[in-house]
N, C-alpha and C positions, 0 to 999 in steps of 0.2 A: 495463582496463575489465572488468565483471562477464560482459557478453554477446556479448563480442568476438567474433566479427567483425561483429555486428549493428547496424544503428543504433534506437537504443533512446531520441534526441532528438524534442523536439516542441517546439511551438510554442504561441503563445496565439489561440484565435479573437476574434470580435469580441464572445463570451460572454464573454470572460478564462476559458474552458476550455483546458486542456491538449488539443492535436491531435495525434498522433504524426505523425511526418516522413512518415514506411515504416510504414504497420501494418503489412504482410506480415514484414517484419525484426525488429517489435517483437514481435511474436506467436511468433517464432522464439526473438527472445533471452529471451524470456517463456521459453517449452521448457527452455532451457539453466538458466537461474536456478531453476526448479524441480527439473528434473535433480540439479544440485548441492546444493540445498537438503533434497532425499529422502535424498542421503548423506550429512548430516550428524545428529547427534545434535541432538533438539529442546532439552536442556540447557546450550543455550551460547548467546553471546552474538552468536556469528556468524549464527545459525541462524534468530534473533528480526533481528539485522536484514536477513539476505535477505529473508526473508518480509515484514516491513513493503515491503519495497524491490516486493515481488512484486504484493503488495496493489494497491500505487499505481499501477506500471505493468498493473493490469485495469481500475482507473479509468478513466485516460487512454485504453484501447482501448475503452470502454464496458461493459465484462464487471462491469455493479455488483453482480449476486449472487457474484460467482467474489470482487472487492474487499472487499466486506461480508465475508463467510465468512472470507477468510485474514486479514484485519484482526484481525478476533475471535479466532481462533486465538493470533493474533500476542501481542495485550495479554493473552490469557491467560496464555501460558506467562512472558511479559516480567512477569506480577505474580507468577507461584509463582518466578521466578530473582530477583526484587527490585532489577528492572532499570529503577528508576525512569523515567530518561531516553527510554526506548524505549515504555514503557507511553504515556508522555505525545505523544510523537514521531505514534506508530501512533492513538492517540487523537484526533490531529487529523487526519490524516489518513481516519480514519473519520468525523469529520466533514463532512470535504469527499464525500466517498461519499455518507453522506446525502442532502447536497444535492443533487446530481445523479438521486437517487433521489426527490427530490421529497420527501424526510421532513423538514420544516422543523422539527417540532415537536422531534424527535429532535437535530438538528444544531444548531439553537440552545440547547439544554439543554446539550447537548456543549460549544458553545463557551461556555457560561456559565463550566461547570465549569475549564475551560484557563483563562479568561481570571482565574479567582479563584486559578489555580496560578503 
């Protein structure tokens, strides 16, 4: 696993929101996945998916500015490597960010867009 020894599992509430199991463990393996993600070169393929991976899990803690930011980050550098798959991946995922940030207007445009790919 990426965050091991962490548990980095969650579950769904009655929102169909992702809950983390152990915030306090997720917020940990968060530290580590960024740690490692610093030492890597922003021009690769590993580097675009920690950070989507990273993104997601500040969703799920509620950190939507910290998720928004590395999201954005994420599909940038995933469109200058022409790493289609990942642009699109991180892309919906920022939509679900959205949502939870209350930007309908934004998050539906978003899935407009996926849903025509």
């Amino acid at each position: 696993m990426l965050a091991d020894p962490f548990n980095m599992n969650f579950h769904y509430d009655d929102r169909m929101r992702e809950v983390p199991d152990n915030r306090d463990e997720m917020e940990q393996g968060i530290e580590v996945l960024v740690r490692r993600n610093s030492a890597m070169e922003q021009n690769c393929t590993d580097w675009v998916k920690m950070n989507g991976l990273i993104g997601a899990y500040y969703r799920v803690l509620g950190k939507l500015n910290e998720s928004e930011s590395t999201l954005k980050e994420t599909i940038k550098i995933a469109q200058q490597l022409g790493l289609t798959k990942y642009v699109f991946i991180n892309q919906l995922r920022l939509a679900h960010t959205y949502q939870w940030q209350e930007k309908f207007t934004l998050s539906n445009s978003l899935f407009d867009v996926l849903l025509d790919l």
